[in-house]
VMD Tcl script that draws the C-alpha trace (Angstrom):
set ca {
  {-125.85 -1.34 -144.03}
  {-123.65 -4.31 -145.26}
  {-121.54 -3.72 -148.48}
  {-123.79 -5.53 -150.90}
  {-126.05 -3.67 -150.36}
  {-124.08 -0.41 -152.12}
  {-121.41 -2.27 -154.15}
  {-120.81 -5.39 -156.19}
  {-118.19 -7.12 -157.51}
  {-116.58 -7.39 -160.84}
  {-117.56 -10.99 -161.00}
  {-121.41 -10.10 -159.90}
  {-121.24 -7.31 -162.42}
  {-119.99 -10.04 -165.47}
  {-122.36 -12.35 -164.04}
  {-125.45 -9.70 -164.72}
  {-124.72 -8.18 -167.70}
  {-127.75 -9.44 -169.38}
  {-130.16 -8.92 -166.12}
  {-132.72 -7.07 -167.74}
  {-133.70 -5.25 -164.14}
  {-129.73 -3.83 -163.93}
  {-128.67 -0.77 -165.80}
  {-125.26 -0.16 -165.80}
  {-123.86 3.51 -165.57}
  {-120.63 4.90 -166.53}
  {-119.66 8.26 -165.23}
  {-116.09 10.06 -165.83}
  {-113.89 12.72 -165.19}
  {-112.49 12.29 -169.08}
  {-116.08 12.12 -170.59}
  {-114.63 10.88 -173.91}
  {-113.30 7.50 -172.05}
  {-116.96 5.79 -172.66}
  {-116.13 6.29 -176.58}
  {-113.06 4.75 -176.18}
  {-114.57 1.36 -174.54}
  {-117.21 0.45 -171.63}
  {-118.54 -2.46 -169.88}
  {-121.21 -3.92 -172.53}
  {-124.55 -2.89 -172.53}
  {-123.75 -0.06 -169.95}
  {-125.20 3.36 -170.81}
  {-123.31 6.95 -170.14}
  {-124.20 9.73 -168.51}
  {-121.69 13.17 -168.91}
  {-121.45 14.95 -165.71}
  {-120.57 18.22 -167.12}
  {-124.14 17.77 -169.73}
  {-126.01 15.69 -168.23}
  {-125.85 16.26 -164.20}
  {-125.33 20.28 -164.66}
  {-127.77 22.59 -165.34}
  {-127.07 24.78 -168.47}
  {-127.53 28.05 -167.11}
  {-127.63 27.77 -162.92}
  {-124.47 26.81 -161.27}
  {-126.34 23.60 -159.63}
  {-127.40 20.03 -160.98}
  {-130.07 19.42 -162.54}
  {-133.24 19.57 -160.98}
  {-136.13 16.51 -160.61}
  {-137.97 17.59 -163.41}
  {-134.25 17.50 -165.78}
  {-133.40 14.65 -163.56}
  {-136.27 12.54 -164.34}
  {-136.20 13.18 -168.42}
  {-132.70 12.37 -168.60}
  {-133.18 9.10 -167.02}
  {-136.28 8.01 -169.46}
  {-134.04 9.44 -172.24}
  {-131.79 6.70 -171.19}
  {-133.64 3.85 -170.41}
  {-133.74 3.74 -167.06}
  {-137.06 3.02 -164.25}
  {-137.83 3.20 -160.99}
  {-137.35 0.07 -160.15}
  {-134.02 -0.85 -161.87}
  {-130.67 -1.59 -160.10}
  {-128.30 0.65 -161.29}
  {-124.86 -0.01 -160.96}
  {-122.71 3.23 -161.23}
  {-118.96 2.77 -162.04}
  {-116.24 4.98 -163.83}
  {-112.35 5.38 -163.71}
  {-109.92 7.25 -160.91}
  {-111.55 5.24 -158.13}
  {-114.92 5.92 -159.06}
  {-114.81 9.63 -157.80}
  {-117.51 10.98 -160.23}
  {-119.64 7.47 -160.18}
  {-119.61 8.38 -156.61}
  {-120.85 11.91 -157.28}
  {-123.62 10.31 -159.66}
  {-124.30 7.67 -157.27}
  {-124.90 11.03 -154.19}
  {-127.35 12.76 -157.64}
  {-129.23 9.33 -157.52}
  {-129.40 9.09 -153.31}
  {-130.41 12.62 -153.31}
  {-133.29 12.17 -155.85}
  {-135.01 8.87 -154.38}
  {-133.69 5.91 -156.06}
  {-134.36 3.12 -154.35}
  {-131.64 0.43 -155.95}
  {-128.06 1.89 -156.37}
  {-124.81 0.69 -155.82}
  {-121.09 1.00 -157.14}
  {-119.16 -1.57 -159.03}
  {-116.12 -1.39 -156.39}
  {-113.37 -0.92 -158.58}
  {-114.70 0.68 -161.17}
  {-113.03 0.70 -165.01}
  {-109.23 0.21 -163.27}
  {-110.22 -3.30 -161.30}
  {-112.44 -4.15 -164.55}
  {-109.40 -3.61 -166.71}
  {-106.80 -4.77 -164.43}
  {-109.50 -8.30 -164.59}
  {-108.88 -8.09 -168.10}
  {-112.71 -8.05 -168.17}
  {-113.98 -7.12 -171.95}
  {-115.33 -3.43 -172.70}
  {-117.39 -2.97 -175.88}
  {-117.18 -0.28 -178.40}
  {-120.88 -0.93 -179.79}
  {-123.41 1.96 -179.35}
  {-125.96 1.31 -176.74}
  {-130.00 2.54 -176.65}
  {-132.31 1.50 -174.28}
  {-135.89 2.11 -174.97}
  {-137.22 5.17 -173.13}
  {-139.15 5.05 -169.96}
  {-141.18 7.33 -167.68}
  {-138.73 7.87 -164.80}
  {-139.94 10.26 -161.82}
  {-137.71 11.26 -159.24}
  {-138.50 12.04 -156.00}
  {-138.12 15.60 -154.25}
  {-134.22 16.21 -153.42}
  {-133.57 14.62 -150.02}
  {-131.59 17.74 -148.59}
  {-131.18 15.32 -145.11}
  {-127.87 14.70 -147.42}
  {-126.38 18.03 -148.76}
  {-125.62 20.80 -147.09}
  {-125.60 24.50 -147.96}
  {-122.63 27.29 -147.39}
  {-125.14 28.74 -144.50}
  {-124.68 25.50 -142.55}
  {-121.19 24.81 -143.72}
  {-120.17 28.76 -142.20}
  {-122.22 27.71 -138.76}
  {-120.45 24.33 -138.61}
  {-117.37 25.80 -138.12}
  {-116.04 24.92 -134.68}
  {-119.37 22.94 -133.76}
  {-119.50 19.98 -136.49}
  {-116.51 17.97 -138.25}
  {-115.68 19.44 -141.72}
  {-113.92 17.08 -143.45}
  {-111.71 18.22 -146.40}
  {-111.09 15.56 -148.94}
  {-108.75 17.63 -151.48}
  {-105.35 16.65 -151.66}
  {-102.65 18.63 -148.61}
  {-101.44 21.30 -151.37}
  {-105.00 22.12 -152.04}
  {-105.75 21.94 -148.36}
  {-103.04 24.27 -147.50}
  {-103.57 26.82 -150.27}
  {-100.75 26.08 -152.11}
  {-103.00 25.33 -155.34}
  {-106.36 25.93 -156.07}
  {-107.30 22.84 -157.79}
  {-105.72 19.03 -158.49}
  {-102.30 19.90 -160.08}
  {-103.31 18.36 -163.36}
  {-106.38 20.92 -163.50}
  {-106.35 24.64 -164.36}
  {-105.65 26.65 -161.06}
  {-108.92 28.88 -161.53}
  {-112.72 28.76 -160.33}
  {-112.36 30.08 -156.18}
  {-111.25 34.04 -155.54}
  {-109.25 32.49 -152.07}
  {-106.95 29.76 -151.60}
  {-107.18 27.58 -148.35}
  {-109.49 25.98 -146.15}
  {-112.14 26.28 -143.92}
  {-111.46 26.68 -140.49}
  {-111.51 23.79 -138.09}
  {-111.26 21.23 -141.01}
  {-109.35 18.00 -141.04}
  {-107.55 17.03 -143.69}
  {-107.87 13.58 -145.21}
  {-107.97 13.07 -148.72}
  {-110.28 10.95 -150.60}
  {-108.37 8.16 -152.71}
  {-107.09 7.30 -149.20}
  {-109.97 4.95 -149.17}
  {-109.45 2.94 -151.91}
  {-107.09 0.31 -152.29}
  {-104.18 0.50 -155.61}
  {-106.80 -1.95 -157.26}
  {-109.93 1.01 -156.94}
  {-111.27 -0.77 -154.38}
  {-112.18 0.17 -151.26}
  {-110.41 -0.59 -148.21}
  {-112.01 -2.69 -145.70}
  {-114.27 -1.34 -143.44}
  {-111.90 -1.73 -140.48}
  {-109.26 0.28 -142.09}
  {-111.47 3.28 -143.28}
  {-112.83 3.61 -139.74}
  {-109.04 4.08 -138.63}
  {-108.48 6.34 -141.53}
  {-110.98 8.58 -139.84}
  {-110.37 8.05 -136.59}
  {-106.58 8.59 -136.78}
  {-107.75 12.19 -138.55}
  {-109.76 12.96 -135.29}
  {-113.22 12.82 -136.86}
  {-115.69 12.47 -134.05}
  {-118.27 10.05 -134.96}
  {-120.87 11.84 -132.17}
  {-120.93 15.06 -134.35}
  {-122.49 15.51 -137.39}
  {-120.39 15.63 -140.45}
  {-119.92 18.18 -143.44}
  {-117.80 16.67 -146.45}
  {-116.44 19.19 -149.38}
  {-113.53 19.58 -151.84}
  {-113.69 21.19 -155.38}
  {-116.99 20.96 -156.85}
  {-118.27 18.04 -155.13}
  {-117.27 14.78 -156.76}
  {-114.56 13.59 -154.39}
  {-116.68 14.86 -151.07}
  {-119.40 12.50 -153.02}
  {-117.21 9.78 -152.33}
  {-116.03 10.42 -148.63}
  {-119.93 10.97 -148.41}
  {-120.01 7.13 -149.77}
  {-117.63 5.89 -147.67}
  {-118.72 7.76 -144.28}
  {-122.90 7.07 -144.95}
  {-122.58 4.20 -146.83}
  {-119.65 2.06 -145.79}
  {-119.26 3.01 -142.16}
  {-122.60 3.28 -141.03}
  {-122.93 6.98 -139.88}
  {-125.97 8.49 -140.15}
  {-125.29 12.58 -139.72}
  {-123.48 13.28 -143.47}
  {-123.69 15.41 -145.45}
  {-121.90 16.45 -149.07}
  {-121.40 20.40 -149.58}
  {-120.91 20.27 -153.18}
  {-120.38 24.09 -153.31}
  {-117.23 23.08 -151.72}
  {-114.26 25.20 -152.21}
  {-115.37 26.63 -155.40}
  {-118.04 28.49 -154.04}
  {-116.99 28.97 -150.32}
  {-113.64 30.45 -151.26}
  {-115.28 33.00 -153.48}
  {-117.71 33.85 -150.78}
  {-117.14 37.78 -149.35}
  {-116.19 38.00 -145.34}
  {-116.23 33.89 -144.31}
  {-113.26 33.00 -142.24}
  {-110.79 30.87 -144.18}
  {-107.52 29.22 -143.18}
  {-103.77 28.80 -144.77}
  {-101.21 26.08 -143.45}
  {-101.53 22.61 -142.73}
  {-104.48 22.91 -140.16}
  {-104.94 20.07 -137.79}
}
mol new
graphics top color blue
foreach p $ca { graphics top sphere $p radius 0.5 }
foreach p [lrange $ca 0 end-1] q [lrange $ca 1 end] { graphics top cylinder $p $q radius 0.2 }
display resetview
């Protein structure tokens, strides 16, 4: 898959801002940085509102899937261009929700807000509506997520790939040091699991590195491309984007996000888990 077909450029983005057939998307970790400023025209979607369902721990199903994106405007047949700030890590995690629910045209604006800012590209403050469609996902492709039963028979058989950062890894914290330390029972890893965290692949710009240099990344970290492959962290969002970068990027065809991750499989009773450095 070559890179335009999942990411465009700053310049392609300003260039089709007033496409009618492209939708832009912006997804955060701070869901309040939309208010504050976004790329014009470009709607928002809250991953803790809109991606979540209310009473489940799980995202939304097709049928919530599907009314949130005719509540915002978006069809079928639209490109939508995901981006959002830290790297993209929770674009990447909407841009995995969109894979995993059949739509044909997505891709990431590499970069996201910090290369569009660091451009000294304009963001607008005006409110944007689209005008409702009738927007029907498909069934969840599950090819692409994977489940804690697979993730606990992986273990020793399929690379795990842990994309949290080495404290997290080694169960020295629970969560990203800015974050409450709360949500798993057990701190660690699971066991087998290499070690390399996400914002590795992007460059200090936000963008990703080249392809060249993110097959080394993984390479050096003894991932072997001939086994099947099982991404987690937190919750999901950075996995999403080691997910991008694996499927996406590099070519491989045997990935899969476990967006449990380490919320849910270090509350689980009896699975094996690992301290230290691992690997």
């Amino acid at each position: 898959m070559a890179r335009s077909d999942v990411l465009v450029s700053a310049d392609w983005a300003e260039q089709n801002l007033n496409n009618d057939k492209v939708v832009f998307v912006e997804v955060d970790e701070d869901t309040s940085a939309y208010d504050g400023g976004h790329i014009e025209g470009a709607v928002k979607l809250d991953w803790k509102t809109d991606l979540q369902d209310p009473v489940r721990r799980d995202f939304v199903d097709r049928e919530q899937f599907s009314a949130l994106l005719s509540e915002r405007g978006i069809s079928n047949d639209d490109t939508v261009v995901l981006y959002g700030g830290n790297n993209n890590w929770f674009a990447a995690y909407a841009y995995w929700y969109f894979k995993l629910y059949g739509h044909q045209d997505v891709k990431l604006l590499d970069g996201g807000r910090k290369k569009w800012e660091l451009d000294g590209r304009p963001l607008s403050t005006d409110a944007v509506s689209r005008p409702a469609t009738e927007y029907k996902a498909a069934d969840p492709d599950n090819s692409i997520r994977a489940f804690r039963d697979e993730v606990v028979d992986a273990i020793g058989v399929k690379n795990l790939v842990d994309v949290r950062s080495p404290d997290e890894f080694s169960g020295k914290i629970l969560a990203p040091a800015h974050l409450p330390q709360e949500q798993s029972q057990r701190p660690g890893h699971i066991p087998g699991a290499i070690n390399v965290p996400w914002s590795k692949a992007a460059n200090e710009d936000g963008t990703f590195k080249s392809d060249d240099d993110l097959a080394e990344l993984y390479k050096e970290a003894g991932l072997d491309g001939s086994k099947e492959t099982i991404a987690y962290c937190r919750i999901g969002e950075r996995s999403s984007h080691t997910w991008f970068v694996l499927q996406e990027l590099l070519g491989q065809t045997n990935v899969k996000n476990y967006d449990g991750s380490w919320t849910e499989y270090g509350s689980l009773v009896g699975v094996p888990v690992e301290l230290g450095e691992g690997k």
